[in-house]
ZAPA-797867 format. One record per residue (C-alpha): residue number from 1; residue in three letters; x, y, z. Coordinates in Angstrom, 3 decimals. Example, Ala and Ser with C-alpha at 12.3 -4.5 7.8 and 13.67 -1.06 7.14 Angstrom:
REM ZAPA-797867
<pt num="1" residu="Ala" east="12.300" north="-4.500" up="7.800"/>
<pt num="2" residu="Ser" east="13.670" north="-1.060" up="7.140"/>
END
This chain:
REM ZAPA-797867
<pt num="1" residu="Unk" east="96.179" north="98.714" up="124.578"/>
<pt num="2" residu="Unk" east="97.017" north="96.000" up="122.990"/>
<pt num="3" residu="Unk" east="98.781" north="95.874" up="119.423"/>
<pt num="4" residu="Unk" east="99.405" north="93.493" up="116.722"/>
<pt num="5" residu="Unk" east="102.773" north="91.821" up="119.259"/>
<pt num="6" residu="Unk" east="100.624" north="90.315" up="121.241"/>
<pt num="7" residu="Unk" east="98.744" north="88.428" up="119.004"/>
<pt num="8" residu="Unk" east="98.434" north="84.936" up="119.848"/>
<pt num="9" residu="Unk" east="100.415" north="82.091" up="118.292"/>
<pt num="10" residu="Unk" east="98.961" north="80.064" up="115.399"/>
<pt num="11" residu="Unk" east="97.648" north="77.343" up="117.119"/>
<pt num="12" residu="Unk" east="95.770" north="79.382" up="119.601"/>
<pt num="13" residu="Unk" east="92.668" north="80.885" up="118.533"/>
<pt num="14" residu="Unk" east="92.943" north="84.276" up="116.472"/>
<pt num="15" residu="Unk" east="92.487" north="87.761" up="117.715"/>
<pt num="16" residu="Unk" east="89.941" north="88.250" up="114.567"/>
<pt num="17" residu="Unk" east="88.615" north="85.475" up="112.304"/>
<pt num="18" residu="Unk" east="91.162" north="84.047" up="109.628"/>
<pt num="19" residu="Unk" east="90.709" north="83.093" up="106.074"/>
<pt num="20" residu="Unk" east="87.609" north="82.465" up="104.417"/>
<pt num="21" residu="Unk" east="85.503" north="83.336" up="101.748"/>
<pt num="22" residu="Unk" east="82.862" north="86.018" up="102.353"/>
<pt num="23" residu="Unk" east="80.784" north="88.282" up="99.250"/>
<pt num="24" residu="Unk" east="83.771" north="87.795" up="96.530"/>
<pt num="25" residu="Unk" east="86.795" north="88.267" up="98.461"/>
<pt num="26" residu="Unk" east="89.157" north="85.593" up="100.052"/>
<pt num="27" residu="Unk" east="92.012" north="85.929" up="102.464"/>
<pt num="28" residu="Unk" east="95.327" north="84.679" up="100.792"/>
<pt num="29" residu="Unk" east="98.263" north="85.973" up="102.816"/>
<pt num="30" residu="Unk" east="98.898" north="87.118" up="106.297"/>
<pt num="31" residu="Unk" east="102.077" north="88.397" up="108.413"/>
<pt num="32" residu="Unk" east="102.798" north="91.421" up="110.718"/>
<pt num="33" residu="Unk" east="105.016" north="93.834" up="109.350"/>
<pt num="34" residu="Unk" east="107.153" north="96.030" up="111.071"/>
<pt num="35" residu="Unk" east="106.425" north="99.894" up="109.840"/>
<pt num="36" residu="Unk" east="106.874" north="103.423" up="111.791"/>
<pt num="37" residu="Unk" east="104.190" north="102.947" up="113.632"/>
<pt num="38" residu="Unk" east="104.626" north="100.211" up="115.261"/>
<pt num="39" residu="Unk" east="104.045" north="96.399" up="114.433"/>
<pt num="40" residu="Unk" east="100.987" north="95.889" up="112.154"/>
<pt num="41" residu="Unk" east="99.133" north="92.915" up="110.942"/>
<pt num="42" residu="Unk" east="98.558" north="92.915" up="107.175"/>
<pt num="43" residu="Unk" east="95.818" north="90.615" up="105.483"/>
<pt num="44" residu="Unk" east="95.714" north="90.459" up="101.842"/>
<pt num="45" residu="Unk" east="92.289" north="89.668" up="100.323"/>
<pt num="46" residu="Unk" east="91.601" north="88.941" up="96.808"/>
<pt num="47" residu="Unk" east="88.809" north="90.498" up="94.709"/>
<pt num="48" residu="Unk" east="87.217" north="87.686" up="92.816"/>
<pt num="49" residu="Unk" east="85.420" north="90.172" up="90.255"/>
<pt num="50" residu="Unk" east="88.501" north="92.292" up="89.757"/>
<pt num="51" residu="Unk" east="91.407" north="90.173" up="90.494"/>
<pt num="52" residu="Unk" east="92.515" north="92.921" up="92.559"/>
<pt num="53" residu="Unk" east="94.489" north="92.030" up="95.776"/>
<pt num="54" residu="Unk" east="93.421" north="94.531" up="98.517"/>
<pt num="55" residu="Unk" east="95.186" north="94.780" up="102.223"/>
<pt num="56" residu="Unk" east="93.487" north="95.006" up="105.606"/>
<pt num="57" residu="Unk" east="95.730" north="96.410" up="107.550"/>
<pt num="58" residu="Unk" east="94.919" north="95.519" up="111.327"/>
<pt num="59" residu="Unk" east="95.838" north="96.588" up="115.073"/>
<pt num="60" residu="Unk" east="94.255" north="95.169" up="118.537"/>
<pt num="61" residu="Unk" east="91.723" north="95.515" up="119.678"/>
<pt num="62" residu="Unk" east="89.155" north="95.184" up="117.238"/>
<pt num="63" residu="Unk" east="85.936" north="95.424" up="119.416"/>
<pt num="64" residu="Unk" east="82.727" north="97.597" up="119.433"/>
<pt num="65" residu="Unk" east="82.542" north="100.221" up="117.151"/>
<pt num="66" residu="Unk" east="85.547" north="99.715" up="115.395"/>
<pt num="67" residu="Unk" east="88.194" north="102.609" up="113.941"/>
<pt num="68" residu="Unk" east="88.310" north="102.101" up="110.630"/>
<pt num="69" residu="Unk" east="89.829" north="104.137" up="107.578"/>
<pt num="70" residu="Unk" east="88.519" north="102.580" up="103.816"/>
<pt num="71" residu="Unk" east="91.730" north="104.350" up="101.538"/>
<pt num="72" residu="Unk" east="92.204" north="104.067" up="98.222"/>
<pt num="73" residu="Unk" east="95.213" north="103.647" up="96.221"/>
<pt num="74" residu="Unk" east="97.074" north="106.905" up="94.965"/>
<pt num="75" residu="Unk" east="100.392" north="105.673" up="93.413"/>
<pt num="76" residu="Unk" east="101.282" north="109.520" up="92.816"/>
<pt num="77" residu="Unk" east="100.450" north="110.893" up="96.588"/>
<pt num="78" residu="Unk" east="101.790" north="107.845" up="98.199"/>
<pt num="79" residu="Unk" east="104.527" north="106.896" up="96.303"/>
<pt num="80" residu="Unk" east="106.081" north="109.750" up="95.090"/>
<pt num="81" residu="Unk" east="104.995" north="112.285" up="97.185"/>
<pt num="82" residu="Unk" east="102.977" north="114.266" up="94.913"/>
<pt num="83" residu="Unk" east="101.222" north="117.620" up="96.338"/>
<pt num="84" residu="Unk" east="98.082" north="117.906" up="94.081"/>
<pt num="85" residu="Unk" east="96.350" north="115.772" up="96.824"/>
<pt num="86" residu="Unk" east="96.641" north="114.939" up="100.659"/>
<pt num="87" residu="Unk" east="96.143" north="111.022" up="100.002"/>
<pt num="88" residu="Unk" east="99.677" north="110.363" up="101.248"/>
<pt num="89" residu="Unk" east="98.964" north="112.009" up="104.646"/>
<pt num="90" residu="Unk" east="95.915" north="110.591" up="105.270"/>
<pt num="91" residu="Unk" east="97.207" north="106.766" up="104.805"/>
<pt num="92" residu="Unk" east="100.045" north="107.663" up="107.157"/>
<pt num="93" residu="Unk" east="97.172" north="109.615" up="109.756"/>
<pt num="94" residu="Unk" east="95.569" north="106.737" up="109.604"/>
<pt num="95" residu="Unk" east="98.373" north="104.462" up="110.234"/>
<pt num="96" residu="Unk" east="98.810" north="106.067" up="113.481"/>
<pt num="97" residu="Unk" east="95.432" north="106.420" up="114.308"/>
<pt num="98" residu="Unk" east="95.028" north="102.633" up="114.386"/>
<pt num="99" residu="Unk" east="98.149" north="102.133" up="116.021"/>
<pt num="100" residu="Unk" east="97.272" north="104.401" up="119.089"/>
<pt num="101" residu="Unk" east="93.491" north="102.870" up="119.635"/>
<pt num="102" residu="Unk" east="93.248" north="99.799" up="117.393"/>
<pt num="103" residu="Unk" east="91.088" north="99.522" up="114.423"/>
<pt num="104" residu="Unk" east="91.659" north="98.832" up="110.457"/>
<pt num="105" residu="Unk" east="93.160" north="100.677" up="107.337"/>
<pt num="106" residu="Unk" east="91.154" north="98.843" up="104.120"/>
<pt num="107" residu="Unk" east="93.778" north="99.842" up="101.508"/>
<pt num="108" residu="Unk" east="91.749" north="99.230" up="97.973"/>
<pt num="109" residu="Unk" east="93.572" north="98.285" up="94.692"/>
<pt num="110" residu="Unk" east="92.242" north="99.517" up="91.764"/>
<pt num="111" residu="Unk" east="91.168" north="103.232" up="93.090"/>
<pt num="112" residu="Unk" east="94.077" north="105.050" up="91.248"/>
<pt num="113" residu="Unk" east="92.470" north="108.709" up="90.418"/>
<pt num="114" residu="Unk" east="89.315" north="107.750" up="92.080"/>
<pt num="115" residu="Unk" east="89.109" north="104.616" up="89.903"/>
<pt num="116" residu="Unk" east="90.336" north="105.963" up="86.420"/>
<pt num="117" residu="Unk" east="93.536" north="104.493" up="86.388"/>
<pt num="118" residu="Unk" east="97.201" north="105.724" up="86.453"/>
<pt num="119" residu="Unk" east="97.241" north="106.569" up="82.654"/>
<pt num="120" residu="Unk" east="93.935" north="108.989" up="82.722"/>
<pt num="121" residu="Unk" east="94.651" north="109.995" up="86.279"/>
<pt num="122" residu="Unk" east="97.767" north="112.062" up="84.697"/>
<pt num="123" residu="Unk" east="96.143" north="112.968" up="81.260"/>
<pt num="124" residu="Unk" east="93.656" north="114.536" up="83.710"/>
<pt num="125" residu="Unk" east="96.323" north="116.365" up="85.493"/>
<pt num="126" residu="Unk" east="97.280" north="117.596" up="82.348"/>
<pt num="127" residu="Unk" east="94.058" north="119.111" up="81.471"/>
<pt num="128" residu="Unk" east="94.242" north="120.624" up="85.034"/>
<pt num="129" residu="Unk" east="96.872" north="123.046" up="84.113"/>
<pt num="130" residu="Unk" east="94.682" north="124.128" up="81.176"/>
<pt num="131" residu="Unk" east="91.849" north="125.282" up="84.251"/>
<pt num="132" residu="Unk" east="89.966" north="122.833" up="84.283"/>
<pt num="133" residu="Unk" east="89.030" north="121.004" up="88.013"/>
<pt num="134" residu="Unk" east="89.055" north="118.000" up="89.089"/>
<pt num="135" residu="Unk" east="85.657" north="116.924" up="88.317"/>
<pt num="136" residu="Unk" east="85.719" north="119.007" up="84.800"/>
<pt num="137" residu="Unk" east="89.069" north="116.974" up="83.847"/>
<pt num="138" residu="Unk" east="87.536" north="113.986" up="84.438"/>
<pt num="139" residu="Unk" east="84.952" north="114.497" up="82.319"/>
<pt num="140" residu="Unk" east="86.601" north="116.019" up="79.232"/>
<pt num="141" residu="Unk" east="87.567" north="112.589" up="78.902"/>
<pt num="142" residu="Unk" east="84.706" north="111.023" up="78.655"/>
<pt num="143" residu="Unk" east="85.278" north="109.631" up="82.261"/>
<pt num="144" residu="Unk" east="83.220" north="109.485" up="85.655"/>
<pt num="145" residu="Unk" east="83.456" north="112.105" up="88.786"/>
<pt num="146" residu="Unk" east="84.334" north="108.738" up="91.050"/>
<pt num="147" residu="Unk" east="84.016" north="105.250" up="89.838"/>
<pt num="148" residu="Unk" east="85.074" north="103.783" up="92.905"/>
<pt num="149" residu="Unk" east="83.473" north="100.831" up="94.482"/>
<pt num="150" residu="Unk" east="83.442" north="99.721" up="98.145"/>
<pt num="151" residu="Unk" east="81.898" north="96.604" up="98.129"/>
<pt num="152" residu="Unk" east="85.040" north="94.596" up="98.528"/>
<pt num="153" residu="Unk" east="85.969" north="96.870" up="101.801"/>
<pt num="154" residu="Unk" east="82.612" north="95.769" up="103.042"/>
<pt num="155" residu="Unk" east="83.553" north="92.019" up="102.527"/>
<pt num="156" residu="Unk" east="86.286" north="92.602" up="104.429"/>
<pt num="157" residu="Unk" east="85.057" north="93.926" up="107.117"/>
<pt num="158" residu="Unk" east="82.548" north="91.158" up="107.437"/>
<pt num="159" residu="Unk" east="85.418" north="88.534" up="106.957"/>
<pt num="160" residu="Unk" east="86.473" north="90.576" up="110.044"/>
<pt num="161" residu="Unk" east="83.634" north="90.166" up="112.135"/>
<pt num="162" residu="Unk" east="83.266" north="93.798" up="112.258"/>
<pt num="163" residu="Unk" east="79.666" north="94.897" up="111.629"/>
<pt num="164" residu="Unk" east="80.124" north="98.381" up="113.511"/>
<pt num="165" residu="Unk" east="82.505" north="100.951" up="112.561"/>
<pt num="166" residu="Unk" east="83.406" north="104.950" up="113.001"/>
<pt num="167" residu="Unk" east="84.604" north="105.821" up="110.051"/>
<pt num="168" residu="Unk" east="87.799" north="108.249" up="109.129"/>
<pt num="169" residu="Unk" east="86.417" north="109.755" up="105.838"/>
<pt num="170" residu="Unk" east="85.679" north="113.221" up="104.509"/>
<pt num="171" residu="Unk" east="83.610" north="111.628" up="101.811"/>
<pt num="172" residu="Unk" east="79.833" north="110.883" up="102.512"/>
<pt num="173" residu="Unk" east="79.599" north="108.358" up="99.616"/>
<pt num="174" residu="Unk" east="82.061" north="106.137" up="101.469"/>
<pt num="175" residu="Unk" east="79.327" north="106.258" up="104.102"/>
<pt num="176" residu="Unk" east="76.776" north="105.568" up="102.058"/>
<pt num="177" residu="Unk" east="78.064" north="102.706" up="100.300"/>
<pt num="178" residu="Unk" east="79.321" north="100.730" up="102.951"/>
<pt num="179" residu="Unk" east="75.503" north="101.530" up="104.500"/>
<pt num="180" residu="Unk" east="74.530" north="99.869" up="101.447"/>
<pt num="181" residu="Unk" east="76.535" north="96.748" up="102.237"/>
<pt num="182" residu="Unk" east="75.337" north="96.503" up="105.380"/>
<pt num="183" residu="Unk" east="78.178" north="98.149" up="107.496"/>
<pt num="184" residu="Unk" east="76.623" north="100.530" up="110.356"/>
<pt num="185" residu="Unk" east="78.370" north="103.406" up="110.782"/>
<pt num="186" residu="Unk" east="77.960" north="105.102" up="114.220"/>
<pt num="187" residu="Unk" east="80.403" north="107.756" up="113.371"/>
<pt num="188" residu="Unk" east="82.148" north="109.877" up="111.312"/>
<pt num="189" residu="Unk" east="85.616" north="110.666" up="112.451"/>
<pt num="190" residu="Unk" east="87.045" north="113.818" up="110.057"/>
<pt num="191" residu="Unk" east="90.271" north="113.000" up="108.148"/>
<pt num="192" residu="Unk" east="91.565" north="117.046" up="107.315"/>
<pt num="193" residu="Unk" east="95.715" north="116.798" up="106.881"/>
<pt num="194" residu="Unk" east="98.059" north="117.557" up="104.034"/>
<pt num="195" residu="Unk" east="96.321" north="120.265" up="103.068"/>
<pt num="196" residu="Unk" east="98.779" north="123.285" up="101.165"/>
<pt num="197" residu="Unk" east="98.735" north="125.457" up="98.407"/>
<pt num="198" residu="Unk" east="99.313" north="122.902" up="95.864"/>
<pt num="199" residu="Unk" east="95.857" north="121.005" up="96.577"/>
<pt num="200" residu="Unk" east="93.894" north="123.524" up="98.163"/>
<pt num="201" residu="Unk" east="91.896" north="124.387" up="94.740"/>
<pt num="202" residu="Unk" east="91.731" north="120.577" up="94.850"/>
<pt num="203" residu="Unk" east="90.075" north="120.327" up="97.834"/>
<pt num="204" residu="Unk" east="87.769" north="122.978" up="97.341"/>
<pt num="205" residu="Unk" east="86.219" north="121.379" up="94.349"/>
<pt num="206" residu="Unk" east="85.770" north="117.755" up="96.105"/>
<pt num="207" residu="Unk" east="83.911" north="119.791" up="98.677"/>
<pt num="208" residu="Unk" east="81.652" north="121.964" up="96.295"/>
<pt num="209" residu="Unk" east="81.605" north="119.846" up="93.767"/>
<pt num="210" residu="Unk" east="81.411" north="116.225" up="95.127"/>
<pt num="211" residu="Unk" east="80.279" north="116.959" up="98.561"/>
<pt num="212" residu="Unk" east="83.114" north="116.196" up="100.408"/>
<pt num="213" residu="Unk" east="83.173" north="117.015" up="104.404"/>
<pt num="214" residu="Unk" east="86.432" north="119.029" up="104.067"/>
<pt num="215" residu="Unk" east="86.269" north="122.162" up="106.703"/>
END
């Protein structure tokens, strides 16, 4: 397989279509970044209705039905290492799983507590020690179940060239969205790790609650 080293040089044509504009995003920034799983390619893209700056993270070879994981920001899991969710394993899953066969992580900016923010995202783990779930929390604030948007990982995949994907998601509204967008999904490839004691009530009420695909 080939990986993001053996990309060509600049003046030779690209292994995936560069810059751009396409549906409100543009490609500002590109290098390859060395990480534990090898060499990656990282494309930044900004949002021109949010001013967010998303990254398309990118491994060879991007053909057919491409692998590709649509993650959202968790500062908390990802950063820090926190244990109420399993976002922090699933980036680094799907790090790997790109490395191995090629395909794209679509990391979105913006998505902090499924698109609440930092600042609610912890008053709402607050009001999760008082009992409350997930979804419950959420809206003792006044605030949606999931305000997240994927329109701007469907840009990107289109800036791509990549019309065709299998999908690593537990969440059928990811599916449904990029649908929407015009994305075709072929597959859904399951995304179950990081899953302990600490999340597992979580988990349980994304699946009964929100309809995630979490066996």
């Amino acid at each position: 397989m080939t990986t993001a080293t053996s990309r060509r040089a600049p003046s030779d044509a690209p292994s995936w279509p560069v810059g751009g504009r396409t549906g409100g995003i543009a490609c500002v920034a590109e290098t390859t970044v060395p990480t534990p799983h090898g060499p990656l390619v990282f494309r930044v893209y900004r949002d021109a209705d949010t001013g967010q700056d998303h990254v398309a993270i990118l491994s060879d070879p991007l053909t057919g039905a491409t692998l590709v994981r649509v993650h959202s920001e968790c500062l908390t899991g990802e950063v820090f290492g926190s244990l109420k969710c399993d976002c922090g394993p699933q980036l680094d899953a799907a790090l790997g799983a790109i490395a191995d066969e090629g395909g794209v992580v679509i990391y979105l900016r913006g998505h902090e507590g499924r698109g609440i923010g930092i600042a609610d995202k912890i008053r709402a783990y607050r009001l999760q020690e008082d009992g409350f779930d997930t979804v419950d929390a959420n809206r003792q604030l006044g605030l949606p179940d999931d305000a997240r948007d994927y329109g701007a990982a469907a840009a990107i995949l289109v800036d791509l060239g990549i019309r065709s994907v299998r999908l690593l998601t537990n969440n059928p509204d990811k599916i449904a969205q990029l649908r929407q967008h015009g994305i075709q999904v072929s597959e859904r490839v399951p995304l179950v790790v990081g899953v302990g004691p600490e999340n597992r009530g979580y988990l349980r009420s994304k699946t009964l609650r929100m309809g995630h695909l979490i066996a």
